[in-house]
C-alpha positions in Angstrom: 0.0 0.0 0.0 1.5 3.3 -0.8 -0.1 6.8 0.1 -0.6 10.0 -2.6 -1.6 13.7 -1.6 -3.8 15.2 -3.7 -4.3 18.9 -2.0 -5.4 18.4 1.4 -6.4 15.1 0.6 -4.1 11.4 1.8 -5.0 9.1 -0.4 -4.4 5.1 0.4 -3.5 3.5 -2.6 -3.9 -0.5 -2.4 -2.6 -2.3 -6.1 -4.6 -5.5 -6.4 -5.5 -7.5 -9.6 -8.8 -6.4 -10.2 -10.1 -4.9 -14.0 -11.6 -1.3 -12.4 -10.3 1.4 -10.1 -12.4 1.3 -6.9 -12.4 4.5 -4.9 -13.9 4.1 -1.5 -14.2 6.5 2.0 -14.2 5.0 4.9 -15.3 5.3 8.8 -14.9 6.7 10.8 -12.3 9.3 9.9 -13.3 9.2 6.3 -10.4 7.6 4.9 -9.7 7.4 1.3 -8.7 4.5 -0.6 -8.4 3.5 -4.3 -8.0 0.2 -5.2 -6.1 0.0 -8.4 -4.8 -2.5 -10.9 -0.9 -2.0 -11.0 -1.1 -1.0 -14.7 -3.0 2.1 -14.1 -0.8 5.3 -13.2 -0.8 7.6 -10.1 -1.7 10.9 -12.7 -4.8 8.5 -13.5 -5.8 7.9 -9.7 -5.0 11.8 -9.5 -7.7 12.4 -11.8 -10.0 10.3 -10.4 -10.0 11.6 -7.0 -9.9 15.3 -8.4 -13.0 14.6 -10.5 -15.0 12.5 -7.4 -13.4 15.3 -4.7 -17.2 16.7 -4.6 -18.4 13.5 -3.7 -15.8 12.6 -1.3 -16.3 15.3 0.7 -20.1 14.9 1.1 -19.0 11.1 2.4 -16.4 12.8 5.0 -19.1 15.1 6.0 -21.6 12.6 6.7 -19.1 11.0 8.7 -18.2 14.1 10.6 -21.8 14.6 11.4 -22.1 10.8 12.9 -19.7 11.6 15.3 -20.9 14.5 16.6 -24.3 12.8 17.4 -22.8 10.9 19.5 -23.8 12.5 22.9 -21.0 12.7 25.1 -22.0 12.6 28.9 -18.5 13.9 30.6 -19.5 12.4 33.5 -16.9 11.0 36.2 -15.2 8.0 34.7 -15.5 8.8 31.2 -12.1 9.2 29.0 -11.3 12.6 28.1 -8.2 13.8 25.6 -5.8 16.8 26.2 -3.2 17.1 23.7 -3.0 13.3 22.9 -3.0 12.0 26.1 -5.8 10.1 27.7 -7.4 11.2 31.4 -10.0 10.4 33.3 -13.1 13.0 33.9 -14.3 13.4 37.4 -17.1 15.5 38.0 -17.1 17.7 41.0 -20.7 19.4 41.9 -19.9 22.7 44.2 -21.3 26.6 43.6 -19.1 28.4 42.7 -17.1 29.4 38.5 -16.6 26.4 36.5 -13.2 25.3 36.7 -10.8 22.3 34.8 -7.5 20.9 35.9 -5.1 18.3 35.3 -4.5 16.5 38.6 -2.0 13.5 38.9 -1.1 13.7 35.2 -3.9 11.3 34.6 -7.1 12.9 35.8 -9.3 16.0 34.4 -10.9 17.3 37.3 -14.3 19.0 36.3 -16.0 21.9 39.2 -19.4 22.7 38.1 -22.7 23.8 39.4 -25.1 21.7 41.0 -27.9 20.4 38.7 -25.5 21.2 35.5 -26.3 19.0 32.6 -24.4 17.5 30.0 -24.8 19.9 27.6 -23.3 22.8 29.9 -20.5 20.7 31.3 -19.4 20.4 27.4 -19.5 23.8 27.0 -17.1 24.1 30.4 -14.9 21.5 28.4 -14.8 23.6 25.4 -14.0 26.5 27.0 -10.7 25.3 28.8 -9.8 23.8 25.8 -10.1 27.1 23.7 -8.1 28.8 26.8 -5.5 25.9 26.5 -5.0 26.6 22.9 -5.4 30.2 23.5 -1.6 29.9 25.7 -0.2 27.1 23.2 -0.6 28.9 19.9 1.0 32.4 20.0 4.8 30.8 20.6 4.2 28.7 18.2 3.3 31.9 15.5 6.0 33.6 17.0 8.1 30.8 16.0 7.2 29.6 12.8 6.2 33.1 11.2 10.4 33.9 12.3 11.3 30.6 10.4 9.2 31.1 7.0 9.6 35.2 7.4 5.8 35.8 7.1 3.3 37.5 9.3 0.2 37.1 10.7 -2.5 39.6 11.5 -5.2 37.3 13.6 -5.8 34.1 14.3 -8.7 32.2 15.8 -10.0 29.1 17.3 -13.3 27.5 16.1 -15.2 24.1 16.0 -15.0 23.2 12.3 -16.9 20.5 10.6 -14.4 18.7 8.4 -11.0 21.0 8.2 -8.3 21.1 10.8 -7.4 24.6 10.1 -7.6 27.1 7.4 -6.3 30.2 5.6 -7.5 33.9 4.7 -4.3 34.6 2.4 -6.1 38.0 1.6 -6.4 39.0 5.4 -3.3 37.2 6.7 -6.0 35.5 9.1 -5.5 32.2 9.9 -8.6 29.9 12.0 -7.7 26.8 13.9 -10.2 23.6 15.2 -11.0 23.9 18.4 -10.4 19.6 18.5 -6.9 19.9 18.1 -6.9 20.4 22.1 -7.3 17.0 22.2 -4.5 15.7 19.5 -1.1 15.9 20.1 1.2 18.8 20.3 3.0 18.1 17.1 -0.3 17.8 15.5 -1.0 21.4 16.5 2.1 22.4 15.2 1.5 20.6 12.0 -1.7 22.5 11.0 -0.4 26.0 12.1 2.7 25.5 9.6 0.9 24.4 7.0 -2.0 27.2 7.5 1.3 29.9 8.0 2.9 28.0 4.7 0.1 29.2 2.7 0.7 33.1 3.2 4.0 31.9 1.1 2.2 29.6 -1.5 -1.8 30.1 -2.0 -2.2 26.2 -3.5 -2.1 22.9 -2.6 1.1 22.3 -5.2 4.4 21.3 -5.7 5.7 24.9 -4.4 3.7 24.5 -1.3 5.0 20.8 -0.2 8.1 22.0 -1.4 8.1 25.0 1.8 6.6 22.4 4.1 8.9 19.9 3.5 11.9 22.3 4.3 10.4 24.1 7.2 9.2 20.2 8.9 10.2 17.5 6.9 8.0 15.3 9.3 5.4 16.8 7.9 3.5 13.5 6.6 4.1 11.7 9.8 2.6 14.3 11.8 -0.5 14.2 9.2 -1.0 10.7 9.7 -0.7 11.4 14.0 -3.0 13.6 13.6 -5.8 11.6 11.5 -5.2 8.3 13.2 -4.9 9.8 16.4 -7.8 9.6 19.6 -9.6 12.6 19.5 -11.6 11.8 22.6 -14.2 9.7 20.7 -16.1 7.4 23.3 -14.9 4.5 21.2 -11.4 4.7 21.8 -10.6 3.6 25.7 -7.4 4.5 28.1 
């Protein structure tokens, strides 16, 4: 199995002897995978995914959406992510501000209201994620902006349905997922270069890999971290 990129797009690509190219997403990260006889040729595959890109995003999407109907309880004993690493919620009811802390390197200590519900103690989640990220991110501009020589003029944090990050070339504005609290650090780092990599190159092409590769040459390693990592999904377990 070997992998192409095609924009922002991995594609697996598995050579079997079959007679027709098979192009197939899959759950629940919305994978990509063609399934190709060996005679046909990686600009043929390239034009296969480029035509069927409409239709692979509405798959992706649909995937997305799955996952986010899952209802998440945060209740004491369920796993929570932070930056990769796996802890365990507990749920403290007291009157007072909602607070979140890291206790024992392996427990997310939750302080919220009496009678709060689920949907509130998500949105306490949420916001000490976005105040994690919030610390994380500016070294990391200052950093990489010094390294590529461009600049920045605001940057955000949102929840985003199926991009990791993205890029207002026009405004120098760059927005981040508000889910990459939960992947690891080099993830973070990962989408931040390549969102800061396109105020040098606009496109997905060879100019653009070509900057990312200098700049982080474990650039593709980090991509795979960060969509085969746990995200905090109450499938995956401590």
């Amino acid at each position: 199995m070997s992998q192409l990129v095609i924009g922002d797009l991995a594609v697996e690509v598995v050579r079997k002897t079959v007679k027709h190219v098979r192009l197939s997403v899959h759950p629940p990260d919305g994978r990509v995978r063609v399934s190709a006889p060996p005679n046909v040729s990686e600009d043929d595959i390239r034009a296969l995914v480029n035509s069927r890109l409409v239709w692979i995003e509405q798959h992706q999407r649909r995937f997305a959406d799955r996952q986010r109907q899952v209802v998440r309880a945060y209740e004491s004993g369920d796993s929570v992510y932070f930056l990769g690493r796996c802890y365990v919620l507990n749920v403290e009811y007291k009157i007072g501000l909602p607070r979140v802390a890291v206790r024992d390197n392996s427990i997310l200590h939750m302080t919220v209201a009496p009678g709060s519900d689920a949907t509130y103690r998500k949105l306490v989640m949420q916001a000490w994620y976005r105040i994690q990220l919030k610390a994380l991110v500016p070294p990391l501009i200052e950093r990489w902006s010094a390294v590529l020589g461009v600049q920045v003029e605001a940057w955000g944090i949102k929840i985003m349905k199926t991009r990791w990050g993205s890029c207002n070339t026009r405004a120098r504005r760059i927005w981040l997922n508000l889910d990459l609290a939960r992947k690891p650090e080099a993830c973070l780092e990962y989408v931040l270069v390549h969102e800061l990599v396109h105020l040098l190159e606009r496109g997905h092409n060879d100019v653009f890999y070509a900057h990312l590769s200098r700049v982080l040459p474990d650039w593709q390693a980090r991509r795979d971290e960060l969509n085969h990592a746990p995200s905090g999904h109450p499938a995956w377990e401590c």
